[in-house]
N, C-alpha and C positions, 0 to 999 in steps of 0.2 A: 793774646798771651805773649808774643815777643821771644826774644831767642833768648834763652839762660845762658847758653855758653857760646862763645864766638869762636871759633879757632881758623887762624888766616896763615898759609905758607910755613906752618910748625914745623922747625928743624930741629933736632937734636946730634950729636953726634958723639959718639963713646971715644975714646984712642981712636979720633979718626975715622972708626968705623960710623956709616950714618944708622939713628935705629930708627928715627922720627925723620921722613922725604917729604917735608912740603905738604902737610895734613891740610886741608880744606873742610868746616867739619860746623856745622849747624847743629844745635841742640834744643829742640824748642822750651820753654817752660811747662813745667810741670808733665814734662813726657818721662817715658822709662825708655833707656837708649842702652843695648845691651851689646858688649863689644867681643867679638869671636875671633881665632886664629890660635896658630899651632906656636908652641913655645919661641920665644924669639922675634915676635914678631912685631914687640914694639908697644901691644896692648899696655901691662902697666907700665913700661915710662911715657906712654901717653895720661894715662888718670896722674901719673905725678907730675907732669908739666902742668897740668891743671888748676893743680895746687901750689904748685910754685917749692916745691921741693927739688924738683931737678931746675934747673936753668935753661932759658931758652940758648941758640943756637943760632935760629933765626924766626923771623913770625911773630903773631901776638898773638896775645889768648885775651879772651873777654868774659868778663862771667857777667850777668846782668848792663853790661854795656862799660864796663869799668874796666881799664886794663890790669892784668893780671901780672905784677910782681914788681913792673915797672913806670913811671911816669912818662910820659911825653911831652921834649920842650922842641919846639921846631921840626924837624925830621927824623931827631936821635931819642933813641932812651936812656932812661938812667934808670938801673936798679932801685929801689924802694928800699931803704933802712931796714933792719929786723920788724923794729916795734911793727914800723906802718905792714909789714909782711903777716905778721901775725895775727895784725889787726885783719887784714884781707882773710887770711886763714881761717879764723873763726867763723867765719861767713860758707863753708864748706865742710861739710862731715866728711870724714873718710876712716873707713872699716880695712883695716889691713889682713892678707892670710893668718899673718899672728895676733895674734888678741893684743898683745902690749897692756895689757892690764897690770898695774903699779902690783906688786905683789906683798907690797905688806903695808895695803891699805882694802878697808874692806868693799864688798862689793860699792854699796853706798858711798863711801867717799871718794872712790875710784868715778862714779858718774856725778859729784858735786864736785869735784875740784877747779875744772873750767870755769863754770858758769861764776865759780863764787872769784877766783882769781881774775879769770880775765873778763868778764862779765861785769864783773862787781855787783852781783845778787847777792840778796842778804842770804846766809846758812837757811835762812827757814824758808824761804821763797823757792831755792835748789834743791833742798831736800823734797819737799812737796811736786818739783817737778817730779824728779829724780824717783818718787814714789809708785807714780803716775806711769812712768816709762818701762819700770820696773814690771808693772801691772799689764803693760800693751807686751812685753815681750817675754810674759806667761814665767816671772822670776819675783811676783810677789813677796815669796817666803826667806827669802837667801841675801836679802838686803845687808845682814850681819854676819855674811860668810866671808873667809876670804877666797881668792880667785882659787887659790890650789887645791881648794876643796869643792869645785866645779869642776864637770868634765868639759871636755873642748867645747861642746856646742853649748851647753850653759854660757862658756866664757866670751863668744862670740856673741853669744845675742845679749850679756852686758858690753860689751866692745859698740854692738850698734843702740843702744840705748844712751852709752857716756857721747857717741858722736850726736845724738838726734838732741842731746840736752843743750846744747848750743842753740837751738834752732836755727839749723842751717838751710841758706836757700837752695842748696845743692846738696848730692850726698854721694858720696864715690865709691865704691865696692870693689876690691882687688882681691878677687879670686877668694870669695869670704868661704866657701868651706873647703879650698882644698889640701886645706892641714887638717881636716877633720877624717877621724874613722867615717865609713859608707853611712851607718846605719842613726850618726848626728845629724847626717847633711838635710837629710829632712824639715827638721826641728828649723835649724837654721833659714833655710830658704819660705819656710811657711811665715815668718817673721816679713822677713824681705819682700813676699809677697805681700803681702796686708798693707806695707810702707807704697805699694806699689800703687794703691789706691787712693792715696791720704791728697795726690796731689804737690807732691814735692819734685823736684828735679833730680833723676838719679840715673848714676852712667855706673853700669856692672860690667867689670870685665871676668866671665866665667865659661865653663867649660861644661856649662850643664847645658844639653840643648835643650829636652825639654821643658828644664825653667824657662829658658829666653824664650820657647815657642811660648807659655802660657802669657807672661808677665811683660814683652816688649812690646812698647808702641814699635820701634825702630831698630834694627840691627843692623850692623856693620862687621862684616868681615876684614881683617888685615892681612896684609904678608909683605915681611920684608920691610917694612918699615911704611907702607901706602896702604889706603884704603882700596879694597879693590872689587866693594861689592856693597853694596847698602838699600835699605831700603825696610817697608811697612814688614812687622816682625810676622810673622803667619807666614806670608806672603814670600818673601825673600827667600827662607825655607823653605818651603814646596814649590817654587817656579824659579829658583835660580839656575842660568844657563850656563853660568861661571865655573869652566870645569877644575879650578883650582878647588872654590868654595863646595864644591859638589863632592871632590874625592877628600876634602876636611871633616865633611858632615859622615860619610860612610866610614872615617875611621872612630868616632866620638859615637856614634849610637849604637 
């Protein structure tokens, strides 16, 4: 299978402040790699260095063996244009806390507008996906609604439906229900669980343990901007000797 994402000495740094120390960070393909820690700790501006939304610091990032954001001539990099950026981008779903769903487009043109723009799929080849996804993520009926006539978790699970209509070889999760009321999140994660099986590459950074206990191959704990605990998901959860990661997990359950 080979590694989907490569991450080598990933630095970030806010005003100086560092959020990202030197991540070292293996992701195999087609694994569920589900990333934990207490606010601040760096988790999602790690999934957005990923992506190439934050800028590196220092480090490289690889996603299927291709550098991420930059080219390499010699020793140096050079940032990569928008176009060539976006072009890498589409190759990566990511599902934000917020849905971002276009709000006066309806559900359907809100997940065809990618594929058909930057894709260049015909309108009818996008649509038919786009039908399809609608139908995996149990929103059959609502293809001619708009988003503001969805509750949050409705709107969420067209959010990962418009990311998956890319077919992306990766798929990123930043904390997908916790803008949601309690009694959405469900709805939500039963989706993401199912994704969990299909075989894709996907890195969830969330605060649900017992999703990551069902649904990770792999977990990693952060704090302070390092990794500082990782390992087989079940596993790492019941035999972690790491009393940071230990007094995290006893405030979260």
């Amino acid at each position: 299978m080979g590694e989907a994402i490569q991450l080598r000495k990933v630095t970030k740094k806010f005003s100086g402040i560092t959020i990202l120390d030197g991540i070292d960070l293996d992701i195999p393909a087609g694994s569920v790699t589900v990333i934990l820690g207490p606010s601040g700790s760096g988790k999602s501006t790690l999934l957005r260095c990923i992506n190439h939304l934050e800028k590196l610091d220092g480090g490289t990032i690889r996603i299927g063996g291709e550098l991420v954001g930059y080219k390499q001539v010699g020793n140096a990099l050079y940032e990569l244009n928008s176009k060539q950026i976006a072009a890498q981008r589409s190759r990566t779903g990511m599902v934000f806390q917020q849905f971002n769903l276009f709000p006066h487009r309806t559900v359907l043109q809100n997940i065809i507008d990618a594929p058909v723009r930057v894709k260049k799929q015909s309108r009818q080849q996008a649509t038919a996906k786009a039908r399809a996804l609608l139908q995996q993520v149990g929103l059959a009926t609502r293809e001619d609604d708009w988003p503001q006539q969805l509750s949050g978790g409705q709107q969420q699970r067209v959010a990962i439906a418009r990311a998956l209509a890319m077919d992306p070889e990766v798929m990123l999760f930043d904390e997908p229900t916790s803008a949601l009321d309690p009694e959405l999140v469900g709805e939500v994660l039963q989706v993401i669980k199912k994704l969990a099986h299909s075989g894709i590459t996907m890195v969830i950074v969330t605060h649900e343990v017992g999703f990551a206990r069902e649904v990770a191959d792999n977990i990693i704990f952060m704090e302070e901007g390092k990794i500082v605990e990782s390992g087989p998901g079940k596993t790492v959860l019941d035999e972690t000797q790491n009393i940071r990661f230990r007094h995290f997990l006893s405030t979260v359950l």
